[in-house]
C-alpha positions in Angstrom: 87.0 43.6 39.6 83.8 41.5 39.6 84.5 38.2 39.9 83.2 35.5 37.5 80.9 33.8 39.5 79.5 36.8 41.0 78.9 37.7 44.7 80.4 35.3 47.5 78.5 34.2 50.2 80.8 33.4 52.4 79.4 31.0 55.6 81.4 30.3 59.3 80.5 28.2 61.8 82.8 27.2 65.5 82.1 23.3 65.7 83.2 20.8 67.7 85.7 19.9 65.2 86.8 23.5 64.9 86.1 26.0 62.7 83.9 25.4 59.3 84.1 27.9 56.3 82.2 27.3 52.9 82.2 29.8 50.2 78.9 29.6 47.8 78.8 31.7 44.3 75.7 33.7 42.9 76.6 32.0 39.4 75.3 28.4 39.7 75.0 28.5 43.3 78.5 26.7 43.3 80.1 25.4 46.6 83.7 27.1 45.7 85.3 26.2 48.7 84.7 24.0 51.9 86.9 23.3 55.2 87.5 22.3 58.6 90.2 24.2 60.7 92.0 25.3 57.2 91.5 21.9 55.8 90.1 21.8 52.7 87.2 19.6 52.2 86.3 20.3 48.5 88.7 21.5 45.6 88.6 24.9 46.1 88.9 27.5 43.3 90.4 31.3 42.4 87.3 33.6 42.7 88.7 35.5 39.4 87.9 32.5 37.5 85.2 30.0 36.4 84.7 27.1 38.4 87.2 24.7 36.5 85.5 21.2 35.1 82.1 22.6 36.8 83.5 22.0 39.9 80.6 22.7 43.0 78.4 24.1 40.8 74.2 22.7 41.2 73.2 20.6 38.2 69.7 21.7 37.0 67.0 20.5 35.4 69.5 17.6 34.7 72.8 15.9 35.7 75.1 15.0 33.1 74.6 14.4 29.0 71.5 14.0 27.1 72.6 12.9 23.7 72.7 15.1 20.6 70.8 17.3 23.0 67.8 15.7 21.6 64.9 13.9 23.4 61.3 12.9 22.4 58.0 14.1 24.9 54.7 12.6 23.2 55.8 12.4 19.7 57.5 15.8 19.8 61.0 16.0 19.3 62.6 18.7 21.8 66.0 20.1 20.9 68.5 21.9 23.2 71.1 24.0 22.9 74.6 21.7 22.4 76.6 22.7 25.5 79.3 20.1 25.3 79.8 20.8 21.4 83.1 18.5 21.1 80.7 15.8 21.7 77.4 16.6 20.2 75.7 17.1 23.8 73.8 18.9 26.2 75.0 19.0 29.2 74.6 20.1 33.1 71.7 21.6 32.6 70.6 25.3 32.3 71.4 26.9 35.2 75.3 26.6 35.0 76.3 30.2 34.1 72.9 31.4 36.0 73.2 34.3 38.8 71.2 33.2 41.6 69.2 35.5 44.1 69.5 35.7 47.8 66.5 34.7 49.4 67.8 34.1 53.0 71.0 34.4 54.5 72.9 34.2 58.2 76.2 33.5 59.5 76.0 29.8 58.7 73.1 29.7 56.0 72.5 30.9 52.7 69.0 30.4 50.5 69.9 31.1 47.1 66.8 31.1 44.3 67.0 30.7 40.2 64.2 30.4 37.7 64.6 28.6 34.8 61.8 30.0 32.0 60.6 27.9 28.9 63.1 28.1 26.2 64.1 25.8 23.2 63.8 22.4 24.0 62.5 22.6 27.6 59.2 24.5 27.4 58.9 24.7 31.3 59.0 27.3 34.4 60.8 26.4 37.7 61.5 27.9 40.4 64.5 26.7 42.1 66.1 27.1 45.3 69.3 25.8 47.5 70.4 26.3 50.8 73.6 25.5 52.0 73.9 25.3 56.1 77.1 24.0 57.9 76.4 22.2 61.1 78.4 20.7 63.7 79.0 17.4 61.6 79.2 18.7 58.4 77.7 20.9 55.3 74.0 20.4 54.5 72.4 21.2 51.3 68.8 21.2 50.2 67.3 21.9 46.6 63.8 22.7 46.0 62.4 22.8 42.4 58.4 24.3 42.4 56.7 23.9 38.8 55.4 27.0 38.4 54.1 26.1 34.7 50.5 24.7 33.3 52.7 21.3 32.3 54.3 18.4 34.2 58.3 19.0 33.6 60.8 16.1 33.7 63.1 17.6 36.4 66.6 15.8 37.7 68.6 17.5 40.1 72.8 16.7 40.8 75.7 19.0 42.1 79.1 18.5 41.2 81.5 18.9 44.3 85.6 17.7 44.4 86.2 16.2 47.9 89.6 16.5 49.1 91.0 15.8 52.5 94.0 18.7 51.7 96.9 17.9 53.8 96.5 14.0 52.6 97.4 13.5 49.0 94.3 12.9 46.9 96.3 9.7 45.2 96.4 8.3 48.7 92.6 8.9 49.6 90.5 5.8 49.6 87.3 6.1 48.1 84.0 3.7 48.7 81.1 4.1 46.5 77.9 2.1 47.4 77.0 1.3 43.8 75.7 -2.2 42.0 75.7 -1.1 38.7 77.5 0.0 36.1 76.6 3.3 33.7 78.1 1.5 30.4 78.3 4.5 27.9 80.2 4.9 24.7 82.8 6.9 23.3 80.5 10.3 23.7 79.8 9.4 27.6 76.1 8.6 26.4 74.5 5.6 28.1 74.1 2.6 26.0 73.2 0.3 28.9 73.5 -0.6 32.8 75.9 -4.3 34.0 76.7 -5.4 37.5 79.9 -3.9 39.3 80.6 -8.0 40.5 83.9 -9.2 39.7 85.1 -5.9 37.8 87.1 -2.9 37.9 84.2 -0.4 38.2 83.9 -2.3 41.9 84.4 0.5 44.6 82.1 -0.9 47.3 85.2 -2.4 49.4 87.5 0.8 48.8 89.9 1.7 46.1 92.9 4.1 46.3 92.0 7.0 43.9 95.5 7.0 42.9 94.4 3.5 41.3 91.4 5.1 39.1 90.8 6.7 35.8 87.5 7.2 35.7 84.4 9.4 34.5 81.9 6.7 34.8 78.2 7.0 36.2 76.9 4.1 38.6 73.3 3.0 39.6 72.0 0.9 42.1 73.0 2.7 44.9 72.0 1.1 48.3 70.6 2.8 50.8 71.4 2.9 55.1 69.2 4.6 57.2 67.3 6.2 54.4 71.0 7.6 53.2 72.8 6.7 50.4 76.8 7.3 51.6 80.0 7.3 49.7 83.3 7.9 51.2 86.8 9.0 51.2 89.2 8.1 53.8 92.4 8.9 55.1 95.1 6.5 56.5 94.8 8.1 59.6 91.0 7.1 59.8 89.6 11.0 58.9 87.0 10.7 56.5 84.4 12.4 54.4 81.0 10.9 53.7 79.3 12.0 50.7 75.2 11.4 51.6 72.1 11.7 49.7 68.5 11.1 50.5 66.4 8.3 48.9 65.9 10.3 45.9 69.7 10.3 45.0 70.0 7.1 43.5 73.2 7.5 40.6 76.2 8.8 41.6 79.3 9.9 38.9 82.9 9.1 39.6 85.3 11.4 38.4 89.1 11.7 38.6 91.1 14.4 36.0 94.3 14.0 36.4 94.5 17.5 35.2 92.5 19.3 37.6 94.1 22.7 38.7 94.3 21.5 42.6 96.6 24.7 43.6 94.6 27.5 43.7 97.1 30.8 44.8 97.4 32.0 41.6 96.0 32.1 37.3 98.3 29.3 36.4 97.8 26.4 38.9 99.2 23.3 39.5 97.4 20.4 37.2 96.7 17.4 39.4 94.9 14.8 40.4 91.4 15.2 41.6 88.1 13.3 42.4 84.4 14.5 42.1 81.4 12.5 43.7 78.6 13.8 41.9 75.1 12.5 43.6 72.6 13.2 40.9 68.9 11.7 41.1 69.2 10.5 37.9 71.4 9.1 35.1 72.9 10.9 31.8 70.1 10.9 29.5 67.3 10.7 31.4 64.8 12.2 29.7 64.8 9.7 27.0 65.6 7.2 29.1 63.4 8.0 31.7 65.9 6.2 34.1 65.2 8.5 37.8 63.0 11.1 36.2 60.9 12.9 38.1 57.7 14.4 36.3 57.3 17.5 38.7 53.2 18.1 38.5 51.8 22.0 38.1 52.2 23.6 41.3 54.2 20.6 42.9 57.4 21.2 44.8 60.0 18.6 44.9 62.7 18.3 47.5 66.2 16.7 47.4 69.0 16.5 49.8 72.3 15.7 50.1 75.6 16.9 52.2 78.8 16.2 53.3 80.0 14.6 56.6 83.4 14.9 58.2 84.5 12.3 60.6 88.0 12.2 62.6 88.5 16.0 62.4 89.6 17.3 65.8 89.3 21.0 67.1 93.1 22.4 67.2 
């Protein structure tokens, strides 16, 4: 049987850690699975089913909600399809049951391409690509959106990976975001404005157990350290993952279901806890906001990176 998400691309690379394996789908160009000496890096998933809670999968041409799917362009009001219909929103963008072609692909890289055409509410013609390469440090990732249209199209770009460090319990991870501000939304997730993290819960700068977190909250103001923005998860025994981005991913979303299926070995897995660390280059609601949104000009190509480092792992 075919599985949902379409071909596998499997990648494998001997490090000086030890040996790195990432699985990337056809369908969204998802990272479905991710480790280090059969240590799972990322929440990995059954091939037979759908990447559960959009887990891996690349966010395209925007991250997140936009409200009632609606959103106004020069006086015209554009209106797209309702993909989060329990609460009246777009979202993820339109490339999240996509198949994606191979462009390129070796032991360790994959180039994987998807067009999004003009349709109801985003009149617009991309060409998008992704490549995933593991390296001796980590797993790099690189989107390119082209415009391939007569228009300038508001483009955002975000993926949607589940770090895990899998034989330490996710409850016991500590998790550093490097966020100032607050994405205050209301009780549809939509934005409805943007406070300091001082002297509140939404805090993570210092470290927080995930254990200690219920969250599905977006954060701004994200500092940057030699021209990387980085976010963490670490281990008691010092092993640690750093979630980077370049200068262009500025918001990151927080997320921890407790209800994620975190066993994957068979069709009815273990609910658990889990956490995502979504980079995205802009905030939920973007194009009305017009918070990180990048007007991509006729013929212009836009590049975005981001990856994930591993730090303490040792070669068995």
């Amino acid at each position: 049987m075919r599985a949902p998400t379409g071909t596998q691309y499997e990648l494998n690379l001997q490090s000086p850690s030890g040996t790195a394996r990432a699985v990337v789908t056809e369908v969204a160009a998802g990272l479905r699975a991710y480790s280090i000496n059969g240590i799972d890096l990322v929440e990995s998933f059954n091939e037979a089913v759908q990447p559960p809670m959009a887990a891996g999968i690349v966010l395209v041409p925007w991250p997140n909600r936009i409200r009632d799917g609606r959103w106004t362009q020069n006086g015209t009001t554009r209106q797209l399809a309702l993909t989060e219909p329990g609460k009246q929103n777009a979202i993820h963008g339109l490339l999240r049951f996509a198949p994606y072609r191979e462009v390129s692909r070796s032991s360790d890289t994959v180039t994987l391409a998807a067009t999004v055409f003009p349709q109801a509410g985003y009149p617009f013609h991309l060409e998008t690509e992704v490549t995933y390469s593991l390296t001796e440090t980590g797993l790099d990732v690189t989107h390119r959106v082209r415009n391939v249209g007569v228009a300038p199209a508001p483009v955002a770009v975000g993926a949607h990976p589940f770090l895990k460090i899998g034989d330490v319990p996710t409850a016991d991870l500590v998790v550093r975001v490097a966020a100032a501000t607050h994405i205050d939304v209301d009780d549809r997730l939509n934005p409805t404005g943007e406070t300091s993290v001082d002297a509140t819960g939404f805090d993570l700068r210092a470290g927080v157990a995930v254990g200690d977190l219920d969250l599905d909250d977006g954060f701004g103001g994200v500092s940057m350290a030699n021209d990387r923005c980085e976010h963490s998860l670490t281990a008691a025994d010092g092993r640690s993952l750093t979630l980077w981005g370049d200068e262009n991913m500025r918001y990151v979303q927080v997320f921890t279901p407790r209800i994620f299926p975190v066993s994957n070995d068979s069709m009815e897995p273990v609910r658990g806890l889990a956490i995502a660390i979504e980079p995205m280059t802009a905030p939920a609601n973007a194009f009305n906001s017009g918070a990180g949104l990048r007007w991509v000009e006729p013929g212009e190509q836009w590049v975005v990176r981001w990856g994930i480092r591993h730090d303490g792992f040792t070669a068995r």
